[in-house]
C-alpha positions as a Markdown table, in Angstrom:
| # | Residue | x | y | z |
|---|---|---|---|---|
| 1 | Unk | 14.2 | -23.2 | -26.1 |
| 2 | Unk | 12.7 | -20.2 | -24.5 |
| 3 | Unk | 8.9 | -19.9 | -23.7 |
| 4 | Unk | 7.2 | -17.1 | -25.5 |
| 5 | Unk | 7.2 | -13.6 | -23.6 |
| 6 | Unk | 4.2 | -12.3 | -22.1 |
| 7 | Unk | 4.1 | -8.0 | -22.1 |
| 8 | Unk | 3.7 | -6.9 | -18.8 |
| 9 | Unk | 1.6 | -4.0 | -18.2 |
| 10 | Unk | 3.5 | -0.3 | -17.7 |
| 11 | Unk | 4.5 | 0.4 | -14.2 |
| 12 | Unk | 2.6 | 3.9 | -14.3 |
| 13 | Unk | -0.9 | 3.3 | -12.9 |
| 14 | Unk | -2.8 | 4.9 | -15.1 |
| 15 | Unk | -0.6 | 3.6 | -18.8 |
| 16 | Unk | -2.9 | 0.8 | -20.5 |
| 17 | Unk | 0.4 | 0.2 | -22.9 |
| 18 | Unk | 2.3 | -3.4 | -22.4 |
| 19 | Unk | 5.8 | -3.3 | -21.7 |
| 20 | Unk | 7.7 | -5.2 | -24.7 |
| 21 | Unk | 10.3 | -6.8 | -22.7 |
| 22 | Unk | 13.4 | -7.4 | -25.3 |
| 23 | Unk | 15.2 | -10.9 | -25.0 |
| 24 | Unk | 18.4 | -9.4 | -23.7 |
| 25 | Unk | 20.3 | -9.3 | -21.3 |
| 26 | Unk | 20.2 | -6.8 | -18.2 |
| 27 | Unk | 17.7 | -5.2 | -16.2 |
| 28 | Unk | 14.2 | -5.4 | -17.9 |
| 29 | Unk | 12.0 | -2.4 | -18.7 |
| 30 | Unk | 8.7 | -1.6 | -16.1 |
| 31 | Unk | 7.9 | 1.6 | -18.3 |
| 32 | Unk | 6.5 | 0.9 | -21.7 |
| 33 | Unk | 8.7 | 4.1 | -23.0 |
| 34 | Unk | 10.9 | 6.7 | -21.7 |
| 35 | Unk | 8.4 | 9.3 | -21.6 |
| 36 | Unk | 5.8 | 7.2 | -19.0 |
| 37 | Unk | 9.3 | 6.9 | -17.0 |
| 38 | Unk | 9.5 | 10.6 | -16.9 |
| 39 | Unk | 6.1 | 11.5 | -15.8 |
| 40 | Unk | 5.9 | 8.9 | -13.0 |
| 41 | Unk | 8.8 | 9.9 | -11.6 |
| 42 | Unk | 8.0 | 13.7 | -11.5 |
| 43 | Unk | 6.9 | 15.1 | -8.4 |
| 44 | Unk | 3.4 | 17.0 | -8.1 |
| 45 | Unk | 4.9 | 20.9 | -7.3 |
| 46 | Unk | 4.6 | 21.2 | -3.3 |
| 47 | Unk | 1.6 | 23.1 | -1.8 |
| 48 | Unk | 2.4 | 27.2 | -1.7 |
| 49 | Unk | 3.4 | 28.4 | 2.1 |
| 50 | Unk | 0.5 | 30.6 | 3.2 |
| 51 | Unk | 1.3 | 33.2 | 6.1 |
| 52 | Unk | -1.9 | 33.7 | 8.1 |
| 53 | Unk | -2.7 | 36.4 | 10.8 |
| 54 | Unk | -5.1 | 35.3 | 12.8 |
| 55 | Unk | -7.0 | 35.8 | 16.1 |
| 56 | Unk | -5.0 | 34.3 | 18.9 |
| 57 | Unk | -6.1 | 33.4 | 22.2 |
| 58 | Unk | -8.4 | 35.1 | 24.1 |
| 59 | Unk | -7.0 | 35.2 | 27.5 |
| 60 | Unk | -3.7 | 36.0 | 26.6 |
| 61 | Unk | -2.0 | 38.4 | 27.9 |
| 62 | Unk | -5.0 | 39.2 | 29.6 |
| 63 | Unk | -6.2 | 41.6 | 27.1 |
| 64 | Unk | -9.7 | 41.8 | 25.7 |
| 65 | Unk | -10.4 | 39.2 | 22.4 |
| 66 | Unk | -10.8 | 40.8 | 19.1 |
| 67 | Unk | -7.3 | 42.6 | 20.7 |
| 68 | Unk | -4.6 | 39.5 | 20.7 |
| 69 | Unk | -3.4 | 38.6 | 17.0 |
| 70 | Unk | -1.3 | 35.1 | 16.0 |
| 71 | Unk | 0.9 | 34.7 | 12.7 |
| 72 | Unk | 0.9 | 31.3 | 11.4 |
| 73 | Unk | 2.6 | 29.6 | 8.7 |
| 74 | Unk | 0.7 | 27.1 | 7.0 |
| 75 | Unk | 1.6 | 24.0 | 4.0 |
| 76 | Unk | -1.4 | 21.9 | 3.1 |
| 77 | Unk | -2.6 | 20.1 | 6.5 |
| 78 | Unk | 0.7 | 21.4 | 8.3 |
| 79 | Unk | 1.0 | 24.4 | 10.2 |
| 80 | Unk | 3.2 | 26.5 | 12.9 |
| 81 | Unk | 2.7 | 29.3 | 14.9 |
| 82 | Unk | 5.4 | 31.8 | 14.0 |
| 83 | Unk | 4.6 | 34.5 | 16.7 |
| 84 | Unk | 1.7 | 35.1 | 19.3 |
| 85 | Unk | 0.1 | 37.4 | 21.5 |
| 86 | Unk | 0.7 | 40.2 | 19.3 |
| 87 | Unk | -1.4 | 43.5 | 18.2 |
| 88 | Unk | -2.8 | 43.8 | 14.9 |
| 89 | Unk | -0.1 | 46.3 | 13.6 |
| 90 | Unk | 2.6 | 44.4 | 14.7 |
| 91 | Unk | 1.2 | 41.0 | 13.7 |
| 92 | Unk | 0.9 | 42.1 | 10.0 |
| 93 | Unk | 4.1 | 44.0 | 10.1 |
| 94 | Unk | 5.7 | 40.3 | 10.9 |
| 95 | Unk | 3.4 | 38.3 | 8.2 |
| 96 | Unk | 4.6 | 41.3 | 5.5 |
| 97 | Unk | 8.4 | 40.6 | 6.5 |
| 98 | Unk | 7.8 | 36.4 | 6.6 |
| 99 | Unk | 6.6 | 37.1 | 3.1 |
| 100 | Unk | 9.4 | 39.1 | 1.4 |
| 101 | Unk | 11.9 | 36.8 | 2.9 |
| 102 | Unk | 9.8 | 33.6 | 1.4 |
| 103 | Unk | 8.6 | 35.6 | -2.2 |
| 104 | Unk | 12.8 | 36.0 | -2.3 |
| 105 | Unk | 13.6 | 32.8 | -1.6 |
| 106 | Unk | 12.5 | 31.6 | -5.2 |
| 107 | Unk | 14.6 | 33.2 | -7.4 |
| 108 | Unk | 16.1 | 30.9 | -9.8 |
| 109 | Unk | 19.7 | 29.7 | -9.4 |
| 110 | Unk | 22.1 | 31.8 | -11.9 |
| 111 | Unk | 19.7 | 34.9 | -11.7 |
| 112 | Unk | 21.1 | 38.4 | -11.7 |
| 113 | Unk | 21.8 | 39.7 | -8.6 |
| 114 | Unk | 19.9 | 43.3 | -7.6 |
């Protein structure tokens, strides 16, 4: 004689459904359907990549401030400085490249070719 199953509560933290847990054999269920499955395995979409052009530092180059420009790439709390100690021309010349080369980087696989 078996004792009586308990349900166990879904996996997904925020599911109030029990998990019916079928008196079989095998690996038993943590996800009270295939659906709760899904969504806790789904990732959150990552953070967009913003390209910044920003003041860089004031004694470089050992021109005046307001005059020295930075390009940055930034995702969320991460960022890296792409190029420094540049003019303002050039600086956004280099952020308008960085961004066709990342707005092209998302086409979707199988698209037509230009």
């Amino acid at each position: 004689m078996s004792a009586a199953r308990q349900p166990a509560p879904c996996a997904r933290p925020d599911c109030p459904n029990p998990v019916i847990r079928p008196a079989r054999r095998g690996r038993p269920p943590i996800y009270c359907s295939p659906a709760r499955r899904a969504q806790a395995q789904r990732r959150p979409p990552p953070e967009p990549i913003l390209v910044e052009v920003d003041h860089g530092s004031l004694t470089a180059h050992r021109r005046p401030a307001g005059r020295v420009w930075l390009v940055r790439l930034r995702r969320g709390p991460h960022a890296v400085t792409v190029a420094s100690g540049l003019g303002r021309t050039t600086a956004d010349h280099r952020a308008a490249q960085i961004i066709t080369i990342i707005a092209n980087r998302s086409t979707p696989a199988g698209a037509a070719i230009d």
